[in-house]
C-alpha positions in Angstrom: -2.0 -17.9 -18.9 -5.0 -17.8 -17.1 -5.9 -15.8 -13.8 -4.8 -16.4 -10.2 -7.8 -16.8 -8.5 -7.5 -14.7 -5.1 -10.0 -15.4 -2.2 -10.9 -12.7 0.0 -12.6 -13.8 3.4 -13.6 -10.7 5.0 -13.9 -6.7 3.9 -10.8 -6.0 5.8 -9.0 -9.2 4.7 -7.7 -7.3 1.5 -5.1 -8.7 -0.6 -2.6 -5.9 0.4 0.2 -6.1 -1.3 -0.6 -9.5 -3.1 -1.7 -7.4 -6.0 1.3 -5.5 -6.5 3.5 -8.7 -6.4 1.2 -10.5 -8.8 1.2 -7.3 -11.4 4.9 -7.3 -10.9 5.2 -11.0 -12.0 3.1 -10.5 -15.1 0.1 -12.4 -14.1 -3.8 -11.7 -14.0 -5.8 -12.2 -11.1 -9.9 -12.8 -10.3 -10.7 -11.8 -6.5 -13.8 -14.0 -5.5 -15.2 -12.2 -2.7 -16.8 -14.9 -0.7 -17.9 -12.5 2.3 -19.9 -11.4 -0.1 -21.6 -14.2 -0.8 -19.8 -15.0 -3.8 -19.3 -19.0 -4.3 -16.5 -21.0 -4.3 -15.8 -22.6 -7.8 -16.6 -26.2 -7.6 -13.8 -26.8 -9.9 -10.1 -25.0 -10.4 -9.5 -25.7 -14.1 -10.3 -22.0 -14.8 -7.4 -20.8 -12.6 -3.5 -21.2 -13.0 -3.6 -20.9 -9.3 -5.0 -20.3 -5.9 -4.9 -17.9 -3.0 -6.7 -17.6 -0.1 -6.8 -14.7 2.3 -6.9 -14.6 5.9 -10.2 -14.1 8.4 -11.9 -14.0 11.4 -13.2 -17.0 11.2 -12.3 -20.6 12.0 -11.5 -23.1 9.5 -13.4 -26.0 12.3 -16.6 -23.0 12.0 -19.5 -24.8 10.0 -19.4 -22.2 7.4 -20.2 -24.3 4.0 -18.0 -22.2 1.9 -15.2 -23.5 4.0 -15.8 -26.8 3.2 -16.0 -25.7 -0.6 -13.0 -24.1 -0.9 -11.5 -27.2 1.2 -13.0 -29.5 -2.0 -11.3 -26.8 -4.3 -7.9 -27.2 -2.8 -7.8 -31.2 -2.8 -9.2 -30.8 -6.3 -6.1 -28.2 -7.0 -3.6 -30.6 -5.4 -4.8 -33.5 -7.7 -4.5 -31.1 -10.8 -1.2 -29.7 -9.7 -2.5 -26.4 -9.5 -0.8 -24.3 -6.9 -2.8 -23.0 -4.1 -0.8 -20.5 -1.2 -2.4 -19.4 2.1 -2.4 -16.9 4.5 -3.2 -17.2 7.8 -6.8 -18.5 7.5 -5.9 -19.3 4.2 -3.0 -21.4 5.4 -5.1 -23.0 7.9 -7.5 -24.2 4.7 -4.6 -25.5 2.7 -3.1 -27.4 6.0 -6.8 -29.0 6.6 -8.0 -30.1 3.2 -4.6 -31.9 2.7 -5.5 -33.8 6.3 -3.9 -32.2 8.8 -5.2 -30.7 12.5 -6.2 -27.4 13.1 -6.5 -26.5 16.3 -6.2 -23.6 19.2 -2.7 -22.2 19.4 -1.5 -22.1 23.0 -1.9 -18.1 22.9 -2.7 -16.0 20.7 -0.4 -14.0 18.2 -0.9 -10.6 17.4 1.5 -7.4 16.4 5.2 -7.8 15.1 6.5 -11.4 15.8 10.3 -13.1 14.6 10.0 -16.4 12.6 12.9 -18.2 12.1 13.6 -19.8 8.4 14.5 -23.3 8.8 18.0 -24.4 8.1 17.7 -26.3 4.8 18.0 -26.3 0.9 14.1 -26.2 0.9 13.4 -23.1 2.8 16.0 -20.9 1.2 14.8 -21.5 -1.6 11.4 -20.5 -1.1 11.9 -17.9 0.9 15.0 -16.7 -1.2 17.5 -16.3 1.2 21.1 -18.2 1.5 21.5 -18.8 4.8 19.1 -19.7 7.8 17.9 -15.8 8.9 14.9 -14.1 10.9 11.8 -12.6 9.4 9.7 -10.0 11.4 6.0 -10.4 10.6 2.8 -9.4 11.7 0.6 -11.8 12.9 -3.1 -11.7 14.4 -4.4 -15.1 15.1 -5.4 -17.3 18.0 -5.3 -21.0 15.8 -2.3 -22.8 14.5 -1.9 -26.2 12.3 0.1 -28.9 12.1 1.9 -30.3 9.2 -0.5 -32.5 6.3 1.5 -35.3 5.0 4.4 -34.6 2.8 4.7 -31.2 4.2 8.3 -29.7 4.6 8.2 -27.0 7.5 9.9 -24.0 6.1 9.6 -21.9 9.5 9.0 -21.8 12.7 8.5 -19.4 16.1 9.2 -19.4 19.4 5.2 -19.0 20.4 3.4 -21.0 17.3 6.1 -24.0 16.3 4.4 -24.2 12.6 4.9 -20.8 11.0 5.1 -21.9 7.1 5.1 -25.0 5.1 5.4 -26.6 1.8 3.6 -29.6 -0.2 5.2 -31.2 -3.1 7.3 -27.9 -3.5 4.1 -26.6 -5.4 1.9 -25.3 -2.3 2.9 -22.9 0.5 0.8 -22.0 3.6 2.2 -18.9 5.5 0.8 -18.4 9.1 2.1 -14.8 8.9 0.1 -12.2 7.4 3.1 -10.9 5.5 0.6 -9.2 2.9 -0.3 -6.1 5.4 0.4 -2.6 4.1 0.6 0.6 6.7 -3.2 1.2 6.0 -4.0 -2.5 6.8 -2.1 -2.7 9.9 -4.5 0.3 10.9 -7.6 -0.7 10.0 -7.0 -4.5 11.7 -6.5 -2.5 14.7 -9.7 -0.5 14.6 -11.3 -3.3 14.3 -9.8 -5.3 16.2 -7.9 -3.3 18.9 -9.8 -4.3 21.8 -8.4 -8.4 21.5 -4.8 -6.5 21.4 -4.9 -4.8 24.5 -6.6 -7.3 26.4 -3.9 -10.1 25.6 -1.4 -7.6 25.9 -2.5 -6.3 29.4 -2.8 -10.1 30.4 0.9 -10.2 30.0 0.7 -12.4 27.0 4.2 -12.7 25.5 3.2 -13.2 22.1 1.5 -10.0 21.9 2.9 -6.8 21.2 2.0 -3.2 22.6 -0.2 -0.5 20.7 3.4 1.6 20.1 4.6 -1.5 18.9 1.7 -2.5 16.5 1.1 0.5 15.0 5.4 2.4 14.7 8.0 1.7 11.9 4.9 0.5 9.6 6.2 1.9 6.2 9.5 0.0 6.5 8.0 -2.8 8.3 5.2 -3.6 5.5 8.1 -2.7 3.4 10.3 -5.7 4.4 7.6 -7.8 4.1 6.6 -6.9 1.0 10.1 -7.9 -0.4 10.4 -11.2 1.2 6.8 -12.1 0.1 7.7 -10.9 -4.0 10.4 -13.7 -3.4 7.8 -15.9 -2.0 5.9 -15.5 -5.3 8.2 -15.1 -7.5 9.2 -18.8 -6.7 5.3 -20.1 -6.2 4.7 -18.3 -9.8 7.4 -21.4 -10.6 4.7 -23.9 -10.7 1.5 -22.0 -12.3 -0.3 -24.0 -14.8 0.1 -22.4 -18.0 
């Protein structure tokens, strides 16, 4: 089969444990490193299947490589190649297939609930038989809405469109349900400042320092398992 192609946005927005899953599944993977200046293919035909990363930047940003791996999804959708995103990455999936991306009404950040919604669909992709709630780690101040023939497969009380579907080939994740212990750290080194500030502003969707940074092993732990489910049924629908 040929390699998952795994798009890394930014020197801190590792893959985490998208690796391990995707050894665990059998699979081989390229990791184009487009911070680096690496292109985007033009064309996915050398893939079985896409993943994009998370970043600090803005999908709506005037980047060009944004708009190249936009033309790489739309060329994936018409190949029936399937493409999953995280955060950022789910932001690029939701645009090229015509939807909005726009400012959330606050910004996420630290350990949030999502709520799986209550249908045949999202059990299945998330592997779970009855409507439950995930705890995940989110950092982000954008949020999408759904392209056509998206099926929501979660949702939260601060950012309504948490994951979706397309064509039960495609999955966008808002949630950065990738992070390991040593990522959780080094977002908030980098990134601590943005934290406190929304925290001390009283902003509900943000959680304290303690918070963020306690319980990381099982926490990334959890997450870990519900994303190797994730996978395992995204691996369903890999071109061979």
């Amino acid at each position: 089969m040929k390699p998952v192609a795994i798009f890394q946005h930014s020197d801190i927005g590792r893959p985490g444990s998208v690796i391990d899953i995707i050894n665990t599944l059998g699979l081989s993977y390229s990791i184009i490193e487009t911070y680096r200046g690496e292109p985007v293919p033009r064309h996915p035909d050398d893939f079985s299947g896409l993943i994009f990363m998370g970043g600090p930047m803005g999908v709506n940003d005037d980047d060009e490589w944004l708009t190249h791996e936009r033309d790489l999804i739309r060329l994936a959708d018409a190949q029936d190649i399937p493409v999953a995103g995280h955060c950022l990455g789910a932001q690029q999936l939701a645009k090229a297939l015509g939807a909005t991306v726009r400012r959330n009404v606050r910004p996420e950040i630290g350990w949030q609930p999502i709520a799986v919604e209550p249908d045949p669909v999202a059990l299945s992709w998330w592997g779970v038989s009855q409507p439950t709630s995930l705890l995940t780690f989110q950092w982000h101040s954008d949020t999408f809405e759904l392209p056509d023939r998206a099926h929501r497969i979660a949702t939260g009380t601060h950012c309504a469109n948490q994951a979706f579907v397309v064509r039960d080939l495609h999955i966008g994740m808002q949630s950065h349900f990738e992070m390991t212990p040593e990522l959780v750290h080094d977002y908030y080194q980098r990134n601590g400042a943005f934290l406190r500030r929304e925290h001390m502003a009283g902003n509900p969707a943000v959680t304290s320092v303690d918070d963020t940074l306690s319980q990381l092993d099982e926490r990334t732990g959890d997450m870990k398992t519900v994303l190797q489910r994730v996978y395992t049924r995204w691996a369903l629908g890999l071109k061979k």
